[in-house]
Residue frames relative to the residue before (quaternion, step in Angstrom):
aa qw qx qy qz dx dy dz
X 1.0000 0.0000 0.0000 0.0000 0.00 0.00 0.00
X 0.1952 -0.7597 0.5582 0.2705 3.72 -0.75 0.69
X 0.6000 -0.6551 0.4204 0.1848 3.11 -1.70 0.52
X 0.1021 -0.8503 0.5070 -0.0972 3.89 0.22 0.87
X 0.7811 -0.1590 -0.1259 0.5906 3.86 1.13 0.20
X 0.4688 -0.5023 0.7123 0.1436 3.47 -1.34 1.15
X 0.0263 0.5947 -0.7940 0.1235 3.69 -1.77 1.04
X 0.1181 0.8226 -0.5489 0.0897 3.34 -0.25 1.34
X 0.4719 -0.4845 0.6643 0.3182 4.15 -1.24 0.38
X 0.3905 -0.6004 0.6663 0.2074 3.32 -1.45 0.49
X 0.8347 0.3028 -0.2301 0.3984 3.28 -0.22 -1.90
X 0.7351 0.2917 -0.0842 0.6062 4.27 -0.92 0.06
X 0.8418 0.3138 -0.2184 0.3810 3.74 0.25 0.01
X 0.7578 0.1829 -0.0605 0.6234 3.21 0.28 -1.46
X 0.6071 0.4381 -0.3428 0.5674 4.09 0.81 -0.39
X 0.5084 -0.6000 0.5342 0.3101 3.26 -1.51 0.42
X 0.6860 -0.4427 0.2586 0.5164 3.67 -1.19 -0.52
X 0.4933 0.6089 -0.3220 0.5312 3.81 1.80 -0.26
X 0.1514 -0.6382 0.6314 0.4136 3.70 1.14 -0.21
X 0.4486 0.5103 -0.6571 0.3265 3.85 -0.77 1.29
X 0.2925 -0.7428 0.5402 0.2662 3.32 -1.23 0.70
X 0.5995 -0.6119 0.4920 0.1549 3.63 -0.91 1.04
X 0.3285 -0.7370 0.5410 0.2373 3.65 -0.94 0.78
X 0.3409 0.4928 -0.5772 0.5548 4.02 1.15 0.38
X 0.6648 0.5415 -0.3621 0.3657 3.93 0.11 -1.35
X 0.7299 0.4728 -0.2331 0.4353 3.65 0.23 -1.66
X 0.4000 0.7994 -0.2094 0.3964 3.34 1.17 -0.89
X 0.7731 0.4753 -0.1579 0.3892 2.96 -0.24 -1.89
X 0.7135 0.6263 -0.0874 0.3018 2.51 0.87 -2.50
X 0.7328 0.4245 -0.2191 0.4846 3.42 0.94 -1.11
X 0.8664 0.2988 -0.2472 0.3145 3.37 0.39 -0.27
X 0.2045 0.6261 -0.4417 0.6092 2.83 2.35 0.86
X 0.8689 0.3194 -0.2613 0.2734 3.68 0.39 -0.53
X 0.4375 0.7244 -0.3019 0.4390 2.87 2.04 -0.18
X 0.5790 0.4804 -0.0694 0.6551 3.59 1.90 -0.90
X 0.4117 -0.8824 0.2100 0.0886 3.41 1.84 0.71
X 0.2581 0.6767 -0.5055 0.4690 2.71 1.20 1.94
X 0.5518 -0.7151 0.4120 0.1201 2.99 -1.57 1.22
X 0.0490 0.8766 -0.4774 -0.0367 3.49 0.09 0.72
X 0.2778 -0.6840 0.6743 -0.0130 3.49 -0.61 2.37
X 0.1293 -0.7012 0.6370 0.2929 3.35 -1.19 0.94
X 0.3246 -0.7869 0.5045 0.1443 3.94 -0.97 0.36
X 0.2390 0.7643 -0.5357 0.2680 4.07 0.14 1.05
X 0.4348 -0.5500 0.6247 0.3439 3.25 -1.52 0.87
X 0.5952 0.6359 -0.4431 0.2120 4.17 0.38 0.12
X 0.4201 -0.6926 0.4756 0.3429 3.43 -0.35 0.34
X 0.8247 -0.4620 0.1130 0.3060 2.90 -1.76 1.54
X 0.6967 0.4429 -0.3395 0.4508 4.07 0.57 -1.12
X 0.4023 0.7842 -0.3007 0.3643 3.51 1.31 -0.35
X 0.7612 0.2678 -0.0171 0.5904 3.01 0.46 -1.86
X 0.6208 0.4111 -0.5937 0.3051 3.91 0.16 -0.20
X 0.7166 0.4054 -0.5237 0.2187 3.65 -0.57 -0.41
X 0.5503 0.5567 -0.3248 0.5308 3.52 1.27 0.74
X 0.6973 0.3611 -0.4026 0.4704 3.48 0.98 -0.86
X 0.6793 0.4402 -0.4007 0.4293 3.34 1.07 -0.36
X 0.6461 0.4950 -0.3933 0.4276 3.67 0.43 0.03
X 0.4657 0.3756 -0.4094 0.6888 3.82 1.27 0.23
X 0.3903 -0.6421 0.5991 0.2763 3.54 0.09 -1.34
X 0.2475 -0.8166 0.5133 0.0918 3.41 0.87 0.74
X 0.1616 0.7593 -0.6013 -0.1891 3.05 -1.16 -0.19
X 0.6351 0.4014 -0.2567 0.6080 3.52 0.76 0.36
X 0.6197 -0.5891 0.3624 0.3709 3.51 -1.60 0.82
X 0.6351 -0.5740 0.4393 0.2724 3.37 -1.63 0.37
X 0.0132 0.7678 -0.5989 -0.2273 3.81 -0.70 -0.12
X 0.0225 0.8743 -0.4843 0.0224 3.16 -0.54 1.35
X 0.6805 0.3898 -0.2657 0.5607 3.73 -0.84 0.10
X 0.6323 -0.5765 0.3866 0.3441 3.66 0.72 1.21
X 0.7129 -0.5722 0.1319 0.3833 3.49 1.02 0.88
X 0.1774 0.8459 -0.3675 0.3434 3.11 1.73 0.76
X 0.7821 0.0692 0.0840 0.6136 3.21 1.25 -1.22
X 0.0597 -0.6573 0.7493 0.0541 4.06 -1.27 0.45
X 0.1857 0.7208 -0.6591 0.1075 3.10 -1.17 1.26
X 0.4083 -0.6564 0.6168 0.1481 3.09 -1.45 0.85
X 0.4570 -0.7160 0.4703 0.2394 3.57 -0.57 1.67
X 0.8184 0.3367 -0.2711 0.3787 3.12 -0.04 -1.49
X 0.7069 0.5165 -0.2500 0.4136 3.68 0.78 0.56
X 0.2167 -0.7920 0.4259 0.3800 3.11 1.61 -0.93
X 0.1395 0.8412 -0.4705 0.2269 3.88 1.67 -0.17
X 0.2953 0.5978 -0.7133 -0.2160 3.62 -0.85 -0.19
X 0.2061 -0.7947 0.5642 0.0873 3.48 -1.47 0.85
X 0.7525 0.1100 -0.2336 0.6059 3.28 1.32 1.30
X 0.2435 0.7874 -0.5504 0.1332 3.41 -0.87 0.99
X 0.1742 -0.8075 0.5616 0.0466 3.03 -1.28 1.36
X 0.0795 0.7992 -0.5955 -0.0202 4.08 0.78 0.76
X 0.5139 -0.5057 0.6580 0.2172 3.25 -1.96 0.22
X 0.7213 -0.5018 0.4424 0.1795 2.92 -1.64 1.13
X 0.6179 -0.4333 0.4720 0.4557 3.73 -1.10 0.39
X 0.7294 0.5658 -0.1397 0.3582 2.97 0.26 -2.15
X 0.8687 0.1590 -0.2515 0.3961 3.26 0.31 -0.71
X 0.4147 0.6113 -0.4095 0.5354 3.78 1.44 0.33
X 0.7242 0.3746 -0.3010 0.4946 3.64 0.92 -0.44
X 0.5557 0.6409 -0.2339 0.4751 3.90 1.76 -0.39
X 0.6153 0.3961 -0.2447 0.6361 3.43 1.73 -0.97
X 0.3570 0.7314 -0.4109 0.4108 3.78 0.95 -0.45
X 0.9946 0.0651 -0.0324 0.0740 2.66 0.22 -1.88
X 0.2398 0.7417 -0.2516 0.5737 2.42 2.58 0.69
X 0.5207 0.5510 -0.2709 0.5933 3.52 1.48 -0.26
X 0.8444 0.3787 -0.1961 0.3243 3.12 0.18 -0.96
X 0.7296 0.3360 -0.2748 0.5284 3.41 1.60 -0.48
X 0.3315 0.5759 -0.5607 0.4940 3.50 1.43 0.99
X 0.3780 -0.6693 0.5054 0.3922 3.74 1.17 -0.75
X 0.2677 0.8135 -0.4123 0.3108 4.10 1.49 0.82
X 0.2159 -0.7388 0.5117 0.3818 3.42 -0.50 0.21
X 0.1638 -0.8965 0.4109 0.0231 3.88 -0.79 0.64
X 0.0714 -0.8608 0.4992 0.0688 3.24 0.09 0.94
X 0.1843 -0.8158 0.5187 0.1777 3.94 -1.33 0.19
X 0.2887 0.9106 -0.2754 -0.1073 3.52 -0.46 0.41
X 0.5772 -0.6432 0.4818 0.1450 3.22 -1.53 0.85
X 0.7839 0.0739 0.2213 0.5754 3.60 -1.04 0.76
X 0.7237 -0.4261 0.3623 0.4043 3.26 -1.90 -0.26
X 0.4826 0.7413 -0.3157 0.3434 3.63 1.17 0.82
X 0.2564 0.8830 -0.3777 -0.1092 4.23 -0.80 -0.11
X 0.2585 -0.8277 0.4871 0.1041 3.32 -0.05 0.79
X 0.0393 0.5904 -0.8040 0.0589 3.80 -1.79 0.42
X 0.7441 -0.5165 0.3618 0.2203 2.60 -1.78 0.34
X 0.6208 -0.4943 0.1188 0.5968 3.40 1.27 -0.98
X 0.6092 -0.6881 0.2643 0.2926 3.04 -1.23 0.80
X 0.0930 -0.7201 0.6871 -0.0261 3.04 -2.23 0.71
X 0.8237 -0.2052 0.2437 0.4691 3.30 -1.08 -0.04
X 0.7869 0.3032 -0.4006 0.3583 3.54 0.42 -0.84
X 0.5485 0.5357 -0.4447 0.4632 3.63 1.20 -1.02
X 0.5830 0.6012 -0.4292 0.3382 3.78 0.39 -1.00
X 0.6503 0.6418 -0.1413 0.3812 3.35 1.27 -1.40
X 0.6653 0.5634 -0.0338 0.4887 2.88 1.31 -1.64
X 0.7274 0.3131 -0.1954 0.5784 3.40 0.53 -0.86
X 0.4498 0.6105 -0.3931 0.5201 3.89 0.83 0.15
X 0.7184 0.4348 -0.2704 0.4708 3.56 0.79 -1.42
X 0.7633 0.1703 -0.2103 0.5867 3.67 0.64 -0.54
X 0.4513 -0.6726 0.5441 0.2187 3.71 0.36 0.10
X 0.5124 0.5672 -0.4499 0.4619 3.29 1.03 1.07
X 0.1403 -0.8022 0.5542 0.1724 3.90 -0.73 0.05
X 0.3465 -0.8165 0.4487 0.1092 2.95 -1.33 1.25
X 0.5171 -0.6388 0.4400 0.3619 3.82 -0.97 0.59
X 0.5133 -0.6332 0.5550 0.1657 3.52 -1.54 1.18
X 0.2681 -0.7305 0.5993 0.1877 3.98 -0.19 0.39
X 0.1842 -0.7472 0.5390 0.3424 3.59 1.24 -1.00
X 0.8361 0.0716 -0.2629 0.4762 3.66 0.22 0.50
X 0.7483 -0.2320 0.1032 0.6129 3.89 -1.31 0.07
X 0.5752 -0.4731 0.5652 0.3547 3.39 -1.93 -0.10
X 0.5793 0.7338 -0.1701 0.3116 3.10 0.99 -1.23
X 0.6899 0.1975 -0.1217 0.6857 3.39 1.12 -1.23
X 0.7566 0.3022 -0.1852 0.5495 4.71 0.22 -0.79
X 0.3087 0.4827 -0.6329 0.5207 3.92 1.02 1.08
X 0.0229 -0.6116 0.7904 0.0269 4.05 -1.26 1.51
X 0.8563 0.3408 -0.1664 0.3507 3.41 -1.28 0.00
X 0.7265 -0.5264 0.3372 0.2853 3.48 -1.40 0.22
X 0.4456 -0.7328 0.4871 0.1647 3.96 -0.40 0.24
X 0.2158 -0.6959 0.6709 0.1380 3.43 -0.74 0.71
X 0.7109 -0.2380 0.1867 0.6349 3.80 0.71 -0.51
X 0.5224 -0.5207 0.6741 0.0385 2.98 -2.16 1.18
X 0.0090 0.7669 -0.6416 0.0116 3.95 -0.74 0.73
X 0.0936 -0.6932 0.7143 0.0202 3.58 -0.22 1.16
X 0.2150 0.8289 -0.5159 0.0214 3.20 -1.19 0.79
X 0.0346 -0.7846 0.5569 -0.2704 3.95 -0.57 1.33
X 0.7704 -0.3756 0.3562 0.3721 3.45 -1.78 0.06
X 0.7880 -0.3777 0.3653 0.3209 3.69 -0.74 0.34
X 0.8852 0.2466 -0.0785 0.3865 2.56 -0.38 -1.33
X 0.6475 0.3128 -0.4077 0.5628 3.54 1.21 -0.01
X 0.3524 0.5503 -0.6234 0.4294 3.81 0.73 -0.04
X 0.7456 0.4814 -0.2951 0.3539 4.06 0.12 -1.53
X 0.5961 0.5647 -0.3436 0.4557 3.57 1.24 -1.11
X 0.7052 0.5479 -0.1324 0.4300 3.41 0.75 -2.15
X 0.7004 0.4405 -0.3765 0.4168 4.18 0.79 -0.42
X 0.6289 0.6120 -0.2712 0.3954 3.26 1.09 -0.71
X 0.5803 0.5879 -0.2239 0.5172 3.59 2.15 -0.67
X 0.6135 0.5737 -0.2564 0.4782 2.76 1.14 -1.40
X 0.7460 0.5395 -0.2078 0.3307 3.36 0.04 -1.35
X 0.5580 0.3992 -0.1176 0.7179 3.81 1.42 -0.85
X 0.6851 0.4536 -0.3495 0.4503 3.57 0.19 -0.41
X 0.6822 0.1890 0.0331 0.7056 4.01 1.13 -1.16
X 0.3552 0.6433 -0.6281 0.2559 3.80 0.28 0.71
X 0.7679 0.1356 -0.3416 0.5247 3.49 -1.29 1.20
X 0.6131 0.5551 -0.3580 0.4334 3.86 0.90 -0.06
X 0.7771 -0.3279 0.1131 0.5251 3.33 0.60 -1.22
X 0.6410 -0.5703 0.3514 0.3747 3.74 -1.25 0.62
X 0.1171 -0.7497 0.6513 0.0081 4.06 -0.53 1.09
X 0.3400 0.7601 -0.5190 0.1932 3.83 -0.59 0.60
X 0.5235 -0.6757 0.4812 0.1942 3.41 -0.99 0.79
X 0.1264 -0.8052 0.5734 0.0829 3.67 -0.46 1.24
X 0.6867 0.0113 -0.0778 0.7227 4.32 1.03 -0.53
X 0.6670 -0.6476 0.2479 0.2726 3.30 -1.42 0.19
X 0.6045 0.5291 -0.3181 0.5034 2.75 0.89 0.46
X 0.7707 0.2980 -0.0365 0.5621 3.97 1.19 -0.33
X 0.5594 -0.6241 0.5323 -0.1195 2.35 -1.17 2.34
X 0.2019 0.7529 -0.6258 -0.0267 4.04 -0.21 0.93
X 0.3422 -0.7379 0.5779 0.0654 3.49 -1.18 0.91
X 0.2316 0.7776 -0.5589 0.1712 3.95 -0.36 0.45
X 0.7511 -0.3869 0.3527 0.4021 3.33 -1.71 0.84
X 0.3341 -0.7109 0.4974 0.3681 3.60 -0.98 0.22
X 0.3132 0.5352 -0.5792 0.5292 4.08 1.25 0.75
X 0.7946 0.4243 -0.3355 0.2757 3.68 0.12 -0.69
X 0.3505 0.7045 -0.5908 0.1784 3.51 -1.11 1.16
X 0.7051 -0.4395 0.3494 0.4331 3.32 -1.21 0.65
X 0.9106 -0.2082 -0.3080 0.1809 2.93 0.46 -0.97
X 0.2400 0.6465 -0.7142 0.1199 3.50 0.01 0.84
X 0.6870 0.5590 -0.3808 0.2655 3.72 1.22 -0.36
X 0.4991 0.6098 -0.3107 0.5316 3.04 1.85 -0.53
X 0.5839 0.5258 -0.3230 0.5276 4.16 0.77 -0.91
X 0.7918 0.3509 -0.2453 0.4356 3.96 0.75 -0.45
X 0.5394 0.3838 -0.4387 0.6077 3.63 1.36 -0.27
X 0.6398 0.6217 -0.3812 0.2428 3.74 0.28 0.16
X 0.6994 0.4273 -0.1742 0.5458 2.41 1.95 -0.90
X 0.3740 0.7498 -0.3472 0.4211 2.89 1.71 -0.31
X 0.8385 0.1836 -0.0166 0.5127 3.62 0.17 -1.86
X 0.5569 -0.6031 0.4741 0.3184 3.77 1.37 0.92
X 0.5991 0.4565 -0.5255 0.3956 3.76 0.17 0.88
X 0.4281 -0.7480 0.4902 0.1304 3.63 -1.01 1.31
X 0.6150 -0.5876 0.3796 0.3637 3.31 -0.86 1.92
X 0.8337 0.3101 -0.3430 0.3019 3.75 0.11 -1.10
X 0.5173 0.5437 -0.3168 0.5800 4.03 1.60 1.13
X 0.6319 0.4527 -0.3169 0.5434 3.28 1.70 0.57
X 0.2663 -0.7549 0.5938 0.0812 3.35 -0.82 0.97
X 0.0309 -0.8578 0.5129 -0.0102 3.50 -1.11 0.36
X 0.3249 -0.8283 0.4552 -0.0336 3.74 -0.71 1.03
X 0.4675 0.6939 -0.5131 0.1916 3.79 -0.31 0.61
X 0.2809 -0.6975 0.6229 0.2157 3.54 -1.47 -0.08
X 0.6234 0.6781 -0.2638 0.2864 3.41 0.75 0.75
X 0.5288 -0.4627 0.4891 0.5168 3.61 -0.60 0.25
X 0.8013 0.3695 -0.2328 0.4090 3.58 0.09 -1.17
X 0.5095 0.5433 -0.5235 0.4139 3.92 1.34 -0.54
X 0.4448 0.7785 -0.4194 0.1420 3.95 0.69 -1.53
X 0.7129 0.5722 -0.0921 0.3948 3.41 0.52 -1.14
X 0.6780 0.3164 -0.2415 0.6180 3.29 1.27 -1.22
X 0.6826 0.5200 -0.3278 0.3953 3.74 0.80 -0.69
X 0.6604 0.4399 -0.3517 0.4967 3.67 1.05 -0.47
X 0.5587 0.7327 -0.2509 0.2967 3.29 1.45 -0.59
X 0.8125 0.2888 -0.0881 0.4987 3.43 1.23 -1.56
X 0.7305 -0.3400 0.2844 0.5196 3.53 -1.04 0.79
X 0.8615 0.0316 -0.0596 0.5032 3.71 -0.15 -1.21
X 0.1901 -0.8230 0.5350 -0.0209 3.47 -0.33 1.45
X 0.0575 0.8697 -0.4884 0.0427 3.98 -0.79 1.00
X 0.1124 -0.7495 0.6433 0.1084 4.00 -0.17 0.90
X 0.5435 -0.6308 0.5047 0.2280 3.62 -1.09 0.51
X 0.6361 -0.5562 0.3477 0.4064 3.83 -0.95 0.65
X 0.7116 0.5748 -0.1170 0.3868 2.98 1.27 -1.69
X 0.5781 0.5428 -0.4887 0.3638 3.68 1.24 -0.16
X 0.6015 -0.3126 0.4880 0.5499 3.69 -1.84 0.17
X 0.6386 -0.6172 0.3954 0.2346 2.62 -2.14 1.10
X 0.3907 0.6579 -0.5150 0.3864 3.86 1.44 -0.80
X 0.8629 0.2623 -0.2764 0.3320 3.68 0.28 -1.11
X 0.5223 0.5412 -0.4424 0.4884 3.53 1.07 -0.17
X 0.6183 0.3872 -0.4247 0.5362 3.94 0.65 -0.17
X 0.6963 0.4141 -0.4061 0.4228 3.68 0.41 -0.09
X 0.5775 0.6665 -0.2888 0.3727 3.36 1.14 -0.51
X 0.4937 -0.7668 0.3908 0.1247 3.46 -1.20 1.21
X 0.7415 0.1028 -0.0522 0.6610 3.04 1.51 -0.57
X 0.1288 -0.7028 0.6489 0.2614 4.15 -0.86 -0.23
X 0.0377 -0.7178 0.6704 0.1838 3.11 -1.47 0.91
X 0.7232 -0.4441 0.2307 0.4759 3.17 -1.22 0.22
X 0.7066 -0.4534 0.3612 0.4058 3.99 -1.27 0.36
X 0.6394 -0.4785 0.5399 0.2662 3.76 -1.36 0.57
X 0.4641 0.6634 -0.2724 0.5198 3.78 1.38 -0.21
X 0.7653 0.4030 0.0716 0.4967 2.95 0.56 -1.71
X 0.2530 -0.7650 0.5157 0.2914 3.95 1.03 -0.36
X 0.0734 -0.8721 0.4817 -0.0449 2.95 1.05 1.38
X 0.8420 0.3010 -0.2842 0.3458 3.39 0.48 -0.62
X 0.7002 0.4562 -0.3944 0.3823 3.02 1.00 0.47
X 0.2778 0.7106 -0.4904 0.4212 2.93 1.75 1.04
X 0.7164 0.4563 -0.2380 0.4711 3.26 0.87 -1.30
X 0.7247 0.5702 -0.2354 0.3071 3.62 0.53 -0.40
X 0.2402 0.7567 -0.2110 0.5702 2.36 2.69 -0.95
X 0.8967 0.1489 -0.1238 0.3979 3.56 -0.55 -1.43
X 0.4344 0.5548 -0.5158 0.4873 3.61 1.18 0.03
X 0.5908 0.5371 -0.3678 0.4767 3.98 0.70 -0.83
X 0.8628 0.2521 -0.2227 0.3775 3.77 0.58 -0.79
X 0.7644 0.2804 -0.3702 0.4473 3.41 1.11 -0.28
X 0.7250 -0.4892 0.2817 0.3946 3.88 0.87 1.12
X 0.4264 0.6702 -0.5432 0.2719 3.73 1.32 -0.29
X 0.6536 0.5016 -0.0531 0.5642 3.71 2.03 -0.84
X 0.8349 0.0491 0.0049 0.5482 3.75 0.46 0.71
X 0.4101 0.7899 -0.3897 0.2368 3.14 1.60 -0.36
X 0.6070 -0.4542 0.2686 0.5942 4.19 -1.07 -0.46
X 0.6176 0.6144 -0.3727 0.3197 3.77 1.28 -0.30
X 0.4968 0.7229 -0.3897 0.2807 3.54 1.51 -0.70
């Protein structure tokens, strides 16, 4: 089967362990698209997140961000799918957060809000180089508007205690799952990679079993069992490498652009089937 769109993870996958993207990576990428593949990047991060990457590959195809919460087309601002959470219940997961004693964050669009800052937001907003907005009081009670995604974040080992609540606590309501260890991500239960990945396909007319896909997450699984050529990184927890159809080499290693690598030379990538 040839390959006709790339669905990649950012953080632990497509990024190295420096969260930086590698010129072996960009590479790949680009002359994977020159041979007119679609590259979909694929991140629980919200949209401003992911551009100073899609443009440094050169994207060429919309983003799916917020663990499929949202699909947007950068160079438009377009979203062409969204699945947000209710006030009510974004202010219900709030507050089940807050009397765990979690920091929690909510966001909107290219937007996020907490209550006020500390160490983790400080943290947080370091990792993407973005900063988030103080409400000045709980989330729970100064959360306006709908949610693209909830980010409970804290120490491990309660993150592991605190999903297992979470998850029983909001089962059939909304999707609760751990994306790094530390962080708790919370989202409508319409929202997932992939059902967002299954609709930009149909969207841009390319057939699931000509898509290829890349993650190291609990939350990547879905999109990776989903597309013709499915890949979990070395470097993910073993639960997901045992669920995983295929291993590619580790985010260390520019793992995916190993594989794309040899898709480029033996034609699985430009080949007479592309």
């Amino acid at each position: 089967m040839p390959v006709r769109l790339i669905a990649v993870d950012l953080d632990d996958t497509l990024l190295d362990p420096e969260s930086k993207l590698r010129a072996r990576t960009k590479d790949a990428l680009r002359q994977a698209m020159v041979r007119g593949v679609r590259v979909v990047l694929a991140s629980g991060r919200m949209p401003a997140a992911m551009r100073d990457f899609a443009e440094e590959i050169g994207a060429n195809a919309p983003v799916i961000a917020y663990n499929g919460a949202r699909t947007v087309d950068l160079a438009t601002g377009e979203s062409t799918g969204r699945s947000p959470v209710p006030q009510a219940l974004a202010r219900e997961a709030a507050h089940l957060a807050e009397e765990l004693g979690a920091h929690v964050q909510a966001f909107r669009g290219d937007r996020y809000y907490f209550a006020h800052e500390n160490e983790y937001s400080r943290r947080y907003a370091a990792s993407i180089s973005l900063r988030g907005q103080e409400t000045g009081g709980l989330l729970s009670e100064t959360f306006v508007g709908e949610a693209d995604k909830l980010l409970v974040i804290h120490e491990r080992e309660n993150i592991v205690r605190w999903a297992e609540l979470f998850r029983e606590r909001f089962a059939g309501r909304l999707r609760c799952f751990t994306s790094r260890a530390n962080y708790l991500e919370i989202t409508h239960t319409d929202a997932a990679k992939e059902d967002a990945l299954r609709a930009l396909c149909q969207r841009l007319g390319v057939d699931l079993a000509d898509a290829a896909a890349f993650g190291d997450g609990e939350n990547d699984l879905g999109m990776v069992r989903l597309a013709g050529h499915g890949w979990v990184m070395a470097n993910a927890k073993e639960s997901v490498r045992r669920s995983a159809p295929r291993i590619a080499p580790s985010n260390a290693e520019d793992g995916v652009a190993q594989i794309v690598e040899n898709w480029l030379q033996d034609g699985t990538i430009g080949g007479t089937d592309a």
